[in-house]
C-alpha positions in Angstrom: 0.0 0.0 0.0 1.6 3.2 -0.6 1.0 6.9 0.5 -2.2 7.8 -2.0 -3.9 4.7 -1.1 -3.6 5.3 2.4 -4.7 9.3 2.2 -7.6 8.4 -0.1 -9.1 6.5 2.1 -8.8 8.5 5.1 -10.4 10.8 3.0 -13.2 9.0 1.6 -13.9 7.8 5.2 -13.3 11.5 6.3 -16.1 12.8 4.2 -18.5 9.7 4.9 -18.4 10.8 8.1 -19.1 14.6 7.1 -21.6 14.0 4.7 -23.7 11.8 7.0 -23.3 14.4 10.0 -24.7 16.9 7.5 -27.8 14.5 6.7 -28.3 13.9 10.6 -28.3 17.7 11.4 -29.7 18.9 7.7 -26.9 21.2 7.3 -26.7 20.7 3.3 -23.4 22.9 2.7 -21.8 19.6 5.1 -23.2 17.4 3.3 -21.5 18.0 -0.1 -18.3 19.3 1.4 -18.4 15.8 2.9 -19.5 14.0 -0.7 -16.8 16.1 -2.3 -14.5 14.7 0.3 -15.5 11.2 0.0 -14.4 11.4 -4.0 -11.8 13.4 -3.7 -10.9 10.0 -1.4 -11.7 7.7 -4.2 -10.0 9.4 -6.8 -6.4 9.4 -4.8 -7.1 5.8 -3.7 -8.0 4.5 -7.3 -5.1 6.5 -8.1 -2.7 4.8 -5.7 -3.8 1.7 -6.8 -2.8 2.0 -10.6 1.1 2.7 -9.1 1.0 -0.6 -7.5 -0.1 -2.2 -10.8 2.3 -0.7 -12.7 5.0 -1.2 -10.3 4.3 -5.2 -9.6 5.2 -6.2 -13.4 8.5 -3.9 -12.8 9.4 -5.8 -9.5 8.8 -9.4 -11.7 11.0 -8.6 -13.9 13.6 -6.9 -11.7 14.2 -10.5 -10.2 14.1 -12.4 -12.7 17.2 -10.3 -14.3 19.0 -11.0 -11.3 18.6 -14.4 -11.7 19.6 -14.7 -15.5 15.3 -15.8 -16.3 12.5 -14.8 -18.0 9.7 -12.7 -15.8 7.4 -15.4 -17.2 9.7 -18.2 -15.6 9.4 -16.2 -12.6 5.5 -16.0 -12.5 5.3 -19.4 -13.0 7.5 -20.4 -10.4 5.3 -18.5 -8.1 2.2 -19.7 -9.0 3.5 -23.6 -8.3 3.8 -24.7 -5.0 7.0 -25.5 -3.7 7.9 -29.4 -3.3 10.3 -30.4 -0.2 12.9 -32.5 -1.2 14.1 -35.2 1.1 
């Protein structure tokens, strides 16, 4: 998880919280600033998100060049279980 993912959604809880306050007391200027909030969360989250997709592929294939294979090798190797050997 890195830093957007974690602001966004202290954010989007942020305005949850604001926008239902707003509902409870009807103060309707609170209740967008909140919903404005609360996307503004979602935005930056979704945001962070997409950099940790883009970055995981990068990782891959930083260790399989360190290890002379293929990023697919690598992948592969990962999705099998690993066998003890007596």
């Amino acid at each position: 998880m890195n830093k957007d993912r974690a602001e966004g959604k202290v954010k989007d809880v942020a305005g949850r919280v604001e926008r239902q306050v707003g509902e409870w007391t009807g103060d309707t200027e609170a209740q967008v600033k909140g919903a404005a909030k609360q996307v503004e969360g979602k935005v930056q989250n979704a945001f962070g998100k997409a950099k940790d997709a883009l970055k995981k592929p990068s990782d891959t294939n930083e260790n399989a060049s360190r290890h002379g294979e293929d990023a697919d090798d690598v992948q592969e190797d990962a999705a099998e279980p690993r066998r003890r050997t007596a």
